[in-house]
KOLKOL-96675 format. One line per field, with one value per residue (C-alpha): residue in three letters; residue number from 0; y, z, x; chain. Coordinates in steps of 0.02 Angstrom, whole numbers. Each point is the difference from the previous one (the first is absolute). Layout:
# residues N
r = (ALA;...) $
k = (NUM;...) $
py = (Y;...) $
pz = (Z;...) $
px = (X;...) $
c = (A;...) $
***
This chain:
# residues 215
r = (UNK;UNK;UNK;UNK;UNK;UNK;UNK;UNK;UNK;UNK;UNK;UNK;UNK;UNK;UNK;UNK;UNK;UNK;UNK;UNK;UNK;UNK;UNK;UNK;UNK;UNK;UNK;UNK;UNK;UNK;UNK;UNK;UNK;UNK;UNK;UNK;UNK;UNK;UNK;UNK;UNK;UNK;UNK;UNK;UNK;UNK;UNK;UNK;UNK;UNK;UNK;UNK;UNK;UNK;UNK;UNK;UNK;UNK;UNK;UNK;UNK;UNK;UNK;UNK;UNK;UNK;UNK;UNK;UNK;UNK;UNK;UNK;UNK;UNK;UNK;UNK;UNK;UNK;UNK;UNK;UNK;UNK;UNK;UNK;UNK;UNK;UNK;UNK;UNK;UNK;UNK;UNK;UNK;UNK;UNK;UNK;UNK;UNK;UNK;UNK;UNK;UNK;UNK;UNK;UNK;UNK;UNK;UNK;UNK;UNK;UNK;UNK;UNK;UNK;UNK;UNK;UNK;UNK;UNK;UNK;UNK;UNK;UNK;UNK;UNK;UNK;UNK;UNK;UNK;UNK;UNK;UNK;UNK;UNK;UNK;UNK;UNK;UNK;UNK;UNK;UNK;UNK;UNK;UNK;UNK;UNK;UNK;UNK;UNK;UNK;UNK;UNK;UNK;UNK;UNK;UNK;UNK;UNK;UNK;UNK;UNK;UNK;UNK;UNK;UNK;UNK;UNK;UNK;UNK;UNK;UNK;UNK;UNK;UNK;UNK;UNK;UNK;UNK;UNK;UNK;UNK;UNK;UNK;UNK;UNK;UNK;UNK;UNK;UNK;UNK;UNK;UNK;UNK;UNK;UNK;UNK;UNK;UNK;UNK;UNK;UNK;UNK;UNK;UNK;UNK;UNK;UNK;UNK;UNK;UNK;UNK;UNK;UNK;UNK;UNK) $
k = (0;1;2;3;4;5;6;7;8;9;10;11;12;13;14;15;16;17;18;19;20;21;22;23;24;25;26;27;28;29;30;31;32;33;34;35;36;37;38;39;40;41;42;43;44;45;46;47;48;49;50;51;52;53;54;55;56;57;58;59;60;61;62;63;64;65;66;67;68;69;70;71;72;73;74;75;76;77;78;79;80;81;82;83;84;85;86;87;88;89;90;91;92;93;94;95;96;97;98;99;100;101;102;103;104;105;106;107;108;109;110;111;112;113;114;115;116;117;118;119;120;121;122;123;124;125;126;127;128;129;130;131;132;133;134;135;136;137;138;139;140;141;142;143;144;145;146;147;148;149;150;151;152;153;154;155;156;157;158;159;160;161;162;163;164;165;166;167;168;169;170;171;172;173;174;175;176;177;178;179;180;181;182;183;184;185;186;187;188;189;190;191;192;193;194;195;196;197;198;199;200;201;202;203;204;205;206;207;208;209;210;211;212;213;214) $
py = (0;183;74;162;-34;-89;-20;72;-213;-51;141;-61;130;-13;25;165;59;-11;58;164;31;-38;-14;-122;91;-111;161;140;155;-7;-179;7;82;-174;-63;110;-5;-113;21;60;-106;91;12;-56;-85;-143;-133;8;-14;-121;-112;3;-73;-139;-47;7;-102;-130;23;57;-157;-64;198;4;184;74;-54;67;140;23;-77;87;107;107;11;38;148;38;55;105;108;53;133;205;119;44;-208;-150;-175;-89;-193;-84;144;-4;80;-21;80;-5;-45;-25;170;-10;-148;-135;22;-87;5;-86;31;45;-80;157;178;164;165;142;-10;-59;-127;17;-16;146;4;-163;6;-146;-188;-176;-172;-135;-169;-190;-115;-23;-171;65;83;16;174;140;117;118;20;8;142;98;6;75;133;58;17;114;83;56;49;106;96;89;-69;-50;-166;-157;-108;-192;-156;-196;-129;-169;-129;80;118;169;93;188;80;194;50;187;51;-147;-108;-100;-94;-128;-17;-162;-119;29;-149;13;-104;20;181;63;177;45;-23;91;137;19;8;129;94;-28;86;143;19;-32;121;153;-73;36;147;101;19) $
pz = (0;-24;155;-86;-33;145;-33;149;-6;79;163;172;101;129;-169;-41;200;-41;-167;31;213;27;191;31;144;92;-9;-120;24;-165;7;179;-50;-89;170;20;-166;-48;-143;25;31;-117;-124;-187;-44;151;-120;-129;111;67;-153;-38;186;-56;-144;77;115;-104;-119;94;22;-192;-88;-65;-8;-163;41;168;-64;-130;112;166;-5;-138;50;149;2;-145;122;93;-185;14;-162;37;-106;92;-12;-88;13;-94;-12;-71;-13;29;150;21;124;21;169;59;-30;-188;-38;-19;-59;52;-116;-10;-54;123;31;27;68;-7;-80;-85;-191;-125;-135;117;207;69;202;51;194;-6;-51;28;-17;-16;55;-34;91;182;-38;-105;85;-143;12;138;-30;107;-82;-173;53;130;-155;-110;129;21;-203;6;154;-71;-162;71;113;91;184;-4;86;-141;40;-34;4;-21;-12;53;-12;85;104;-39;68;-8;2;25;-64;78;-10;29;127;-69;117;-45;58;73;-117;-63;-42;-162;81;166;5;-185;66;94;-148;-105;111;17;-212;50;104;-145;-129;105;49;-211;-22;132;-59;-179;19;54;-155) $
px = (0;62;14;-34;-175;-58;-208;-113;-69;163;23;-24;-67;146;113;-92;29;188;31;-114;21;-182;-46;-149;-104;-158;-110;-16;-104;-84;-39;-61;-189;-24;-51;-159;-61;-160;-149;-151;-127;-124;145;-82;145;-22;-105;113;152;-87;-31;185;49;-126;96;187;-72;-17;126;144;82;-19;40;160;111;-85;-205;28;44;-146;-121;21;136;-39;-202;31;128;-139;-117;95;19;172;-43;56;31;174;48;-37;49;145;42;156;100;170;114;183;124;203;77;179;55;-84;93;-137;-178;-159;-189;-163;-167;-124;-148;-106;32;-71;91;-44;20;-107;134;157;-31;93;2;-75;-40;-118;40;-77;89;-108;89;-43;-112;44;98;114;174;103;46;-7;-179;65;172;-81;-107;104;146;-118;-61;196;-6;-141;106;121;-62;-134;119;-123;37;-221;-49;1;-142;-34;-87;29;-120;66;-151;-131;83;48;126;45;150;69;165;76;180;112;-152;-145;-140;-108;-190;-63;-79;-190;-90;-96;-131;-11;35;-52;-102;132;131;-113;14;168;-13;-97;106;168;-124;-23;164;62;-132;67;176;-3;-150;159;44) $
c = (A;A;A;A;A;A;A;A;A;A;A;A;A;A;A;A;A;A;A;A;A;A;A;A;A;A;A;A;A;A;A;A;A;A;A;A;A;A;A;A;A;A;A;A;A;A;A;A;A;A;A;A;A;A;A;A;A;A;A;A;A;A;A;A;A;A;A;A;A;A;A;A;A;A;A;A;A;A;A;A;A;A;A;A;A;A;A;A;A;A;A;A;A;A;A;A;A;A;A;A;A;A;A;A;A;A;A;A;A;A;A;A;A;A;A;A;A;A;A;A;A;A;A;A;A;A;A;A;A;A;A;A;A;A;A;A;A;A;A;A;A;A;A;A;A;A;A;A;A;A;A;A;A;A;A;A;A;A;A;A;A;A;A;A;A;A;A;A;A;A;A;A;A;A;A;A;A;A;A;A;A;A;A;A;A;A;A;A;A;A;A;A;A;A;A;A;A;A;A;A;A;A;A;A;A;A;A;A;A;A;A;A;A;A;A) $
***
């Protein structure tokens, strides 16, 4: 393998804490309102969030990576209609960054993000990783997603808060990126605790949405 292009697929998260100085804290301010947060129980949304806990339910086990993904994944961030006029969502697009004093570089494509732009993603603040079924441990979620949040790090440049999710199985985990520390949440079930994830989608569009509404 050239070292020089190391692919985001093959970073431990551990590896990414040493080649960038990342500090791995238990808590994080801006993750710590996930805690309070829960849908409304007159919210319209509830049936239809509903019928998809249904199906992972009985499909979770037997899904592989991609139907996952267009059967639960992809409806169900749906609903939550990440669409603005100051951000819109990208998928597959690639992100690379140089470490080791500029000496090596790292790229991937990323799942999903958010950034402003309409053909080319310019400051993306906002990305999700979705992983394979539960069984599988062939490669480190975490790493995959936390290498692509430094990407968007340090080509943004704007010292703003770079916010993630990974989905490993059925539970979802979120994760906050600030100067050189990073938290990540405890897990949300997508069955057991599906309202409550919604919510915190929720709260990431509103904070994507006083993010980029900055201008």
């Amino acid at each position: 393998m050239n070292k020089k292009n190391k692919p985001f697929k093959n970073w431990l998260y551990e590896e990414v804490e040493e080649a960038f100085g990342l500090t791995r804290l238990r808590e994080h301010p801006l993750l710590s309102q996930l805690k309070t947060l829960s849908l409304d129980m007159h919210d319209p949304r509830r049936p239809a969030i509903e019928q998809l806990r249904l199906l992972l339910l009985d499909y979770i086990d037997s899904w592989n990576e991609d139907e996952y993904k267009f059967m639960f994944i992809s409806p169900f961030i749906g609903l939550a209609k990440f669409v603005s006029p100051h951000y819109k969502v990208f998928t597959q697009r690639p992100l690379s960054v140089k470490y080791e004093h500029d000496t090596k570089t790292t790229e991937g494509y990323v799942e999903f993000m958010l950034a402003k732009g309409i053909q080319i993603p310019r400051k993306p603040h906002f990305f999700l990783h979705e992983y394979k079924p539960e069984k599988r441990r062939d490669n480190d979620p975490l790493g995959q997603l936390l290498i692509a949040m430094v990407a968007a790090q340090v080509q943004n440049n704007d010292a703003k808060p770079i916010y993630g999710i990974y989905v490993n199985g059925r539970n979802w985990f979120f994760v906050v990126l600030e100067g050189q520390s990073y938290a990540v949440s405890v897990a949300y079930s997508a069955d057991d605790n599906i309202f409550d994830l919604f919510a915190v989608l929720l709260y990431f569009k509103e904070l994507m949405e006083q993010l980029y509404g900055e201008g």
